[in-house]
C-alpha positions as a LaTeX table, in Angstrom:
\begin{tabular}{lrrr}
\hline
Residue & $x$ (\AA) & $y$ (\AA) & $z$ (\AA) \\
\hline
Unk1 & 86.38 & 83.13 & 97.61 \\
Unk2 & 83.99 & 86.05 & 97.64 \\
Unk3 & 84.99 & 87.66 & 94.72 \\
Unk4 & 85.76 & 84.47 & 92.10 \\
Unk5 & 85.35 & 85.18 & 88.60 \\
Unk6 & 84.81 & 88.89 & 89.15 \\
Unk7 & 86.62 & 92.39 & 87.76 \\
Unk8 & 87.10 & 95.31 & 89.98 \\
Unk9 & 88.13 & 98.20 & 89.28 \\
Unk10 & 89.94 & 100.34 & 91.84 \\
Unk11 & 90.50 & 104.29 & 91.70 \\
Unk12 & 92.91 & 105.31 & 94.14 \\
Unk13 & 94.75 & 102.24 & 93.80 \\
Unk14 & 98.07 & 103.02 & 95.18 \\
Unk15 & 97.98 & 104.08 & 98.60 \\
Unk16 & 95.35 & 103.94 & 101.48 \\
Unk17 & 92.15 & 102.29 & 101.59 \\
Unk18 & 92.70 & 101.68 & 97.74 \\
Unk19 & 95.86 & 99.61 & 98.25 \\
Unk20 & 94.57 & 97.97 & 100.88 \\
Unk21 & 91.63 & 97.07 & 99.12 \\
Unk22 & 92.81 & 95.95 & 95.64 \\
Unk23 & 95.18 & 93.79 & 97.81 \\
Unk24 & 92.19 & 92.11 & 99.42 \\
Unk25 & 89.99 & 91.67 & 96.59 \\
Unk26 & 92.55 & 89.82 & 94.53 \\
Unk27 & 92.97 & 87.47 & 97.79 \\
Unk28 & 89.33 & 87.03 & 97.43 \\
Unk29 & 89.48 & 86.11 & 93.48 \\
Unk30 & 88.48 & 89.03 & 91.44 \\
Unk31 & 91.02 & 90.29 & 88.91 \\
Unk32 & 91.58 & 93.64 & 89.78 \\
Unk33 & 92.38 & 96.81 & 87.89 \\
Unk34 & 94.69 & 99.38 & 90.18 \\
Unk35 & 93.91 & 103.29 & 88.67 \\
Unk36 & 96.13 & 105.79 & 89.86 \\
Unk37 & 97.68 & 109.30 & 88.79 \\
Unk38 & 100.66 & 107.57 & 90.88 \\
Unk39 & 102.23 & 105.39 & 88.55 \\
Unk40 & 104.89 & 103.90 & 90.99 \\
Unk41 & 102.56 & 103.56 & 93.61 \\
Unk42 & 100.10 & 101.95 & 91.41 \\
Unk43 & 102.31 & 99.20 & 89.98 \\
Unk44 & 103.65 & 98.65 & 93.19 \\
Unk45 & 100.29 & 97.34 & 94.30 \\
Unk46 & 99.89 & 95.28 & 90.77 \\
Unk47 & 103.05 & 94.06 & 91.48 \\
Unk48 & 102.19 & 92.54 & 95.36 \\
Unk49 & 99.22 & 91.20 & 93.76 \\
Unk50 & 101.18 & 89.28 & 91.04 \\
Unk51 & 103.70 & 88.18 & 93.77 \\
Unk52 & 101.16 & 86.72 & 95.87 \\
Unk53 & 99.27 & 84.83 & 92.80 \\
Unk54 & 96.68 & 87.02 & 91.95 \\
Unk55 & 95.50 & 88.67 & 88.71 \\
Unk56 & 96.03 & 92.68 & 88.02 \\
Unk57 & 96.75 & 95.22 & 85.75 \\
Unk58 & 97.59 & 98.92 & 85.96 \\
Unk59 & 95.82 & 101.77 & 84.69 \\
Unk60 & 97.29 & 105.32 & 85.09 \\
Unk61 & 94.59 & 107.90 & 85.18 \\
Unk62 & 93.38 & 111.54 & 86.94 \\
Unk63 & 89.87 & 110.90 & 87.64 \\
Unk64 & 88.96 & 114.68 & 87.01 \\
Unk65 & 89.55 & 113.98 & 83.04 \\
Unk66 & 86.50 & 112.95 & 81.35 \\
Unk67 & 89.04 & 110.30 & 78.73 \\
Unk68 & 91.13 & 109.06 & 81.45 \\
Unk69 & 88.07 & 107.74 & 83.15 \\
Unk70 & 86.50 & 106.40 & 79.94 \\
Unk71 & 89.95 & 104.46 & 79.34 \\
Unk72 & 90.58 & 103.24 & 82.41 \\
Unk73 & 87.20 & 101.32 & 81.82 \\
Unk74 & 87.92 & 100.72 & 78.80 \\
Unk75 & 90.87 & 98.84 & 79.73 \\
Unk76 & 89.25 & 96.95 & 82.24 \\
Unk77 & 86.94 & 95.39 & 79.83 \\
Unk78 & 89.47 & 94.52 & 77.18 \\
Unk79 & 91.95 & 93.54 & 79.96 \\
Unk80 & 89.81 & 91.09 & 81.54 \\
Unk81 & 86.58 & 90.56 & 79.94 \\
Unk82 & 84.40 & 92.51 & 81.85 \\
Unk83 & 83.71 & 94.89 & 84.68 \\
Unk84 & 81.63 & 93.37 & 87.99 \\
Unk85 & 83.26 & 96.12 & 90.48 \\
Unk86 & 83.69 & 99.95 & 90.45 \\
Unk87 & 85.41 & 101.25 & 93.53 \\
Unk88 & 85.34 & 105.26 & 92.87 \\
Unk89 & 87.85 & 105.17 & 95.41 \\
Unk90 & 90.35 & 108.29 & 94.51 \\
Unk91 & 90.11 & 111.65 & 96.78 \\
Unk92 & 92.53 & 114.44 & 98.07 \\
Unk93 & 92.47 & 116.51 & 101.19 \\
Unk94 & 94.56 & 119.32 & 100.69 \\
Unk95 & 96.49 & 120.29 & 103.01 \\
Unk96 & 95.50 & 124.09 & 102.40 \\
Unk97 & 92.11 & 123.22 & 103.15 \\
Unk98 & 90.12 & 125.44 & 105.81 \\
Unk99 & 87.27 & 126.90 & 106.48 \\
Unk100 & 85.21 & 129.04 & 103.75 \\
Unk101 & 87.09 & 132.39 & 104.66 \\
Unk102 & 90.77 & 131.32 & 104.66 \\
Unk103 & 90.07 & 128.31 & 101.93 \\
Unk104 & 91.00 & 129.64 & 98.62 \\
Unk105 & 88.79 & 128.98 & 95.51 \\
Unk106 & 91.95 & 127.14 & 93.49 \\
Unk107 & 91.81 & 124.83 & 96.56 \\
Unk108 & 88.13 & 124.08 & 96.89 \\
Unk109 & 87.91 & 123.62 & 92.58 \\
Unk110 & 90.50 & 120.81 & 92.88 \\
Unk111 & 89.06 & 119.04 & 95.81 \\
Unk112 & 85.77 & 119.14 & 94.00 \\
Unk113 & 87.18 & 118.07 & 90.52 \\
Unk114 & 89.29 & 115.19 & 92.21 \\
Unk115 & 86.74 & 113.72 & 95.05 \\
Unk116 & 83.36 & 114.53 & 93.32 \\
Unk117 & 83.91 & 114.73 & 89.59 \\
Unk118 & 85.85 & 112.23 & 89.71 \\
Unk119 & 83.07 & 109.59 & 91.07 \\
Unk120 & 80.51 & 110.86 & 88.42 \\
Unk121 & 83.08 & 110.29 & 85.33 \\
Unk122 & 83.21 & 106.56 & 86.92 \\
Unk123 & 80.10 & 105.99 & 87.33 \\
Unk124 & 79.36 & 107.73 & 83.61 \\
Unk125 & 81.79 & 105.01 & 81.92 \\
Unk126 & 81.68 & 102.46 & 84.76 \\
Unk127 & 77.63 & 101.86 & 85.06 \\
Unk128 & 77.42 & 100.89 & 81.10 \\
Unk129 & 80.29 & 98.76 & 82.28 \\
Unk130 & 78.48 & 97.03 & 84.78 \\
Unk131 & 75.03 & 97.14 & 82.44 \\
Unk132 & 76.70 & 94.75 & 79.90 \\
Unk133 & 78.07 & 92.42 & 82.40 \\
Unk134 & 74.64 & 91.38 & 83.78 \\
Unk135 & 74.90 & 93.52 & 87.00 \\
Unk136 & 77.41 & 94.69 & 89.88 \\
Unk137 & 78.11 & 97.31 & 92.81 \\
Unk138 & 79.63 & 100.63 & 93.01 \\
Unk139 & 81.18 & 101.57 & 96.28 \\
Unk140 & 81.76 & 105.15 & 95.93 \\
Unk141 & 84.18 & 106.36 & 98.63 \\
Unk142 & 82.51 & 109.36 & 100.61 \\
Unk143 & 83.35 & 110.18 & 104.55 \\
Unk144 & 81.77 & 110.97 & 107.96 \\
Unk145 & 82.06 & 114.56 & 107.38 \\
Unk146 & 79.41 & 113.41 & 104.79 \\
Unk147 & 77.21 & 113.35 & 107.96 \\
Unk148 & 78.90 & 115.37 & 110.87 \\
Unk149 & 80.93 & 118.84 & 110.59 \\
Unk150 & 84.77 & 118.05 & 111.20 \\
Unk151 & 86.23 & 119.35 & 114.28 \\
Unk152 & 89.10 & 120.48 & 112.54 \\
Unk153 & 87.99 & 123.04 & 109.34 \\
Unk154 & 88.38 & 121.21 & 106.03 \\
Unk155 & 85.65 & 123.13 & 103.84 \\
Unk156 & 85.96 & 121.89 & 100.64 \\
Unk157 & 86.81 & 118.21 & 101.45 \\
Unk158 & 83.34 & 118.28 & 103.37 \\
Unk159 & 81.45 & 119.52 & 100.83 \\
Unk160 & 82.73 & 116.60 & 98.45 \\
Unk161 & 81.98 & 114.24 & 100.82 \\
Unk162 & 78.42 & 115.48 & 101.37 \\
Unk163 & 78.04 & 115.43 & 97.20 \\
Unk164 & 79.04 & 111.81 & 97.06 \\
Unk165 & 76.82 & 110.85 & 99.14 \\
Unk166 & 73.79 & 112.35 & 97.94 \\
Unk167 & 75.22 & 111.32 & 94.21 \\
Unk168 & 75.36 & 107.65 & 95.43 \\
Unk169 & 71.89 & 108.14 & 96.88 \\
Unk170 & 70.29 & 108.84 & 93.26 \\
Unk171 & 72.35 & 106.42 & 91.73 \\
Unk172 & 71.20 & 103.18 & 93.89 \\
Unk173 & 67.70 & 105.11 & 92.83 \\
Unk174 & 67.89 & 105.37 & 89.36 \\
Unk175 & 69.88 & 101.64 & 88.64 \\
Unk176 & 68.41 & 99.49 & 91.52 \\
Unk177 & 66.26 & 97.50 & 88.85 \\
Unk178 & 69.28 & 96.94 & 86.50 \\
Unk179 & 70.82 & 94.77 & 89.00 \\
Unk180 & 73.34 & 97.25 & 90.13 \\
Unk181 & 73.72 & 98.16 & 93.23 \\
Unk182 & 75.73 & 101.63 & 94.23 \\
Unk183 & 76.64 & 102.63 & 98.21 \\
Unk184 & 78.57 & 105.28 & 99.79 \\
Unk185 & 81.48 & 104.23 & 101.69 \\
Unk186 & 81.74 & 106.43 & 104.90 \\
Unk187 & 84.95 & 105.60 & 106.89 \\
Unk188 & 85.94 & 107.83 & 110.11 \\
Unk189 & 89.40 & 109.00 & 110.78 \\
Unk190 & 92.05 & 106.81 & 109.62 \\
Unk191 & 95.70 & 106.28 & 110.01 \\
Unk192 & 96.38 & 106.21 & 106.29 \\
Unk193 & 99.20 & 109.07 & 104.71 \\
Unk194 & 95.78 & 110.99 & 103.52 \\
Unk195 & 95.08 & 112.04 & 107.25 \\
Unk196 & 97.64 & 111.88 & 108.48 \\
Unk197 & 99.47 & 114.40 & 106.27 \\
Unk198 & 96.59 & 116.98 & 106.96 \\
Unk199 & 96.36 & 116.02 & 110.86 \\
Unk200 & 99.81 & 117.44 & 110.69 \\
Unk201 & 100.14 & 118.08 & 114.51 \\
Unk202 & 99.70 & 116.38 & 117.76 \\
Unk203 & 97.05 & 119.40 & 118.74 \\
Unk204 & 95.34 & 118.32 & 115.72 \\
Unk205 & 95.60 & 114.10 & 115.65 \\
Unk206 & 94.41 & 114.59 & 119.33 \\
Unk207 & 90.92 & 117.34 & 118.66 \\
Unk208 & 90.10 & 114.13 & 116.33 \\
Unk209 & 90.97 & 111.30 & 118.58 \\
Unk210 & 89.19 & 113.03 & 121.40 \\
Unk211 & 85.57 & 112.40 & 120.03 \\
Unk212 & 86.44 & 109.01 & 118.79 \\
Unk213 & 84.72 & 106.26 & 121.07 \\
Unk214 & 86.99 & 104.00 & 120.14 \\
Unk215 & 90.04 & 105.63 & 121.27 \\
Unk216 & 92.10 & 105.50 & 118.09 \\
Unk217 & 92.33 & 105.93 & 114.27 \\
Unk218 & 90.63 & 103.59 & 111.75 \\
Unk219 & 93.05 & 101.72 & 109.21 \\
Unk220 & 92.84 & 100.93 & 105.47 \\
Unk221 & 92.78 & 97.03 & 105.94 \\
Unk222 & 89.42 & 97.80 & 108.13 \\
Unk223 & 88.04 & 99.70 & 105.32 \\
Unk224 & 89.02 & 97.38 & 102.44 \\
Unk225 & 86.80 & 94.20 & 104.78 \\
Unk226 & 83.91 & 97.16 & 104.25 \\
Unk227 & 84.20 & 97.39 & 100.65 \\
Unk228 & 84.20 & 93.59 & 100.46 \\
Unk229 & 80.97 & 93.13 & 102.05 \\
Unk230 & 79.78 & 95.96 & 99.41 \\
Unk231 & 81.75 & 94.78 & 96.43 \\
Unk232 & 80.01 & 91.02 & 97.01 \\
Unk233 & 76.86 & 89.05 & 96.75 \\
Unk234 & 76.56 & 89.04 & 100.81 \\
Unk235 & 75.35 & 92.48 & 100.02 \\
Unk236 & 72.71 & 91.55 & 97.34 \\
Unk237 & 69.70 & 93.36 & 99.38 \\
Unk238 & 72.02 & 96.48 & 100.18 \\
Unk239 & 71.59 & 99.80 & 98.04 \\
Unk240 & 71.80 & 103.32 & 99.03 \\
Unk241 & 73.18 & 103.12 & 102.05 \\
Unk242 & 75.45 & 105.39 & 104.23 \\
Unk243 & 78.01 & 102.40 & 104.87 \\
Unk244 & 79.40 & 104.18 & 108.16 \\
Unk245 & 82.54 & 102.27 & 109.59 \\
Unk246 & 83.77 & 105.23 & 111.88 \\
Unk247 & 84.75 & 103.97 & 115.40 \\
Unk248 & 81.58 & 105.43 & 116.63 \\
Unk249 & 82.41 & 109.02 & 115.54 \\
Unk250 & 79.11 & 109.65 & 114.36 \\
Unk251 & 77.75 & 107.86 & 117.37 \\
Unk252 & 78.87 & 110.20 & 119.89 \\
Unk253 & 80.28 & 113.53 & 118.32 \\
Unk254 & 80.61 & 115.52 & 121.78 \\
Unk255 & 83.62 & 116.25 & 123.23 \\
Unk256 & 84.20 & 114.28 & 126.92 \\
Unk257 & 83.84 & 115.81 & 130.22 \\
\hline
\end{tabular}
């Protein structure tokens, strides 16, 4: 298993690409630590890991909070020892989101708070984390709009994107001779609730779809195999990187003839 004898720690935990991840990385042997503001949500994915054997705990945190972010770490060392895996995985796209002139600034301050705040607060508790266990990887969650404009306005969720990423950048920098390793995440357009919920008509699923080469959305279980590769030793030589798994958006962004 990929992941034996390791601790991850999962933001995000309870829906989406977090589920799907903290589902696979218990599969693959790590003990895993589910954070979400969601506390149903998040037990229900402790509770499918239990069920199928593995080893996880639930955390209940809002990433924006400087003390809910030092606790959830916190708890993942006294939980299980240790801390091997930070996956500053937790983000929001509101659905009020638009373009700079219709966006309101209550709108782009919690997108901000949530998506990019958020990652720095785990990486501020989660890298001394990772410092006294010898070593490990941060997968910080970003997006292709970290590299592309969306075709569909979503100003503030863009920016945030584009701020993890160049975050993630100075991290893998500044920690690459501590044995840590920290990479962005950037997954195209998914079929998770996240999207879907702002892709709220067929006019908009389909101004998406259209410059997709691939045809169709991304899922969460395609994203969680990403974070694996990042999360284990198979990616020992990777740091820094724009981890793109997109379909080919970024590819081809041009709308067909």
């Amino acid at each position: 298993m990929r992941l034996q004898n390791k601790v991850a720690l999962i933001t995000g935990a309870g829906n989406g690409i977090g589920r799907a991840t903290a589902l696979l990385f218990a599969r693959e042997g790590a003990a895993v630590i589910a954070v979400d503001i969601d506390e149903n949500a998040g037990r229900a994915t402790v509770a499918d890991i239990q069920s199928q054997g593995g080893r996880a705990d639930f955390y209940r945190a809002d990433v924006a909070k400087d003390a809910d972010c030092a606790g959830m770490v916190d708890f993942a060392e006294k939980t299980f020892g240790a801390l091997h895996v930070l996956f500053n995985n937790a983000g929001i796209m509101h659905a009020a989101d638009d373009d700079a002139v219709a966006t309101e600034e209550a709108v782009f301050d919690i997108t901000m708070a949530i998506n990019v705040k958020g990652v720095f607060l785990g990486c501020k508790y989660g890298i001394p984390a990772l410092r006294r266990a010898g070593g490990g990887s941060v997968i910080n969650t970003a997006s292709f709009v970290a590299l592309l404009g969306a075709a569909t306005p979503q100003i503030a969720y863009t920016a945030s994107k584009g701020a993890v990423l160049a975050m993630s950048r100075e991290l893998a920098i500044i920690h690459a001779r501590e044995n840590i390793r920290v990479n962005a995440l950037c997954p195209g357009p998914l079929r998770t609730d996240l999207l879907m919920k702002f892709l709220n008509t067929e006019e908009k699923k389909q101004r998406r779809l259209v410059h997709i080469p691939m045809g169709r959305f991304g899922e969460a279980d395609e994203m969680a195999k990403a974070a694996l590769f990042l999360a284990s030793d198979d990616s020992s030589y990777t740091t820094g990187t724009e981890f793109v798994v997109d379909g080919g958006i970024t590819a081809a962004y041009v709308t067909p003839e």
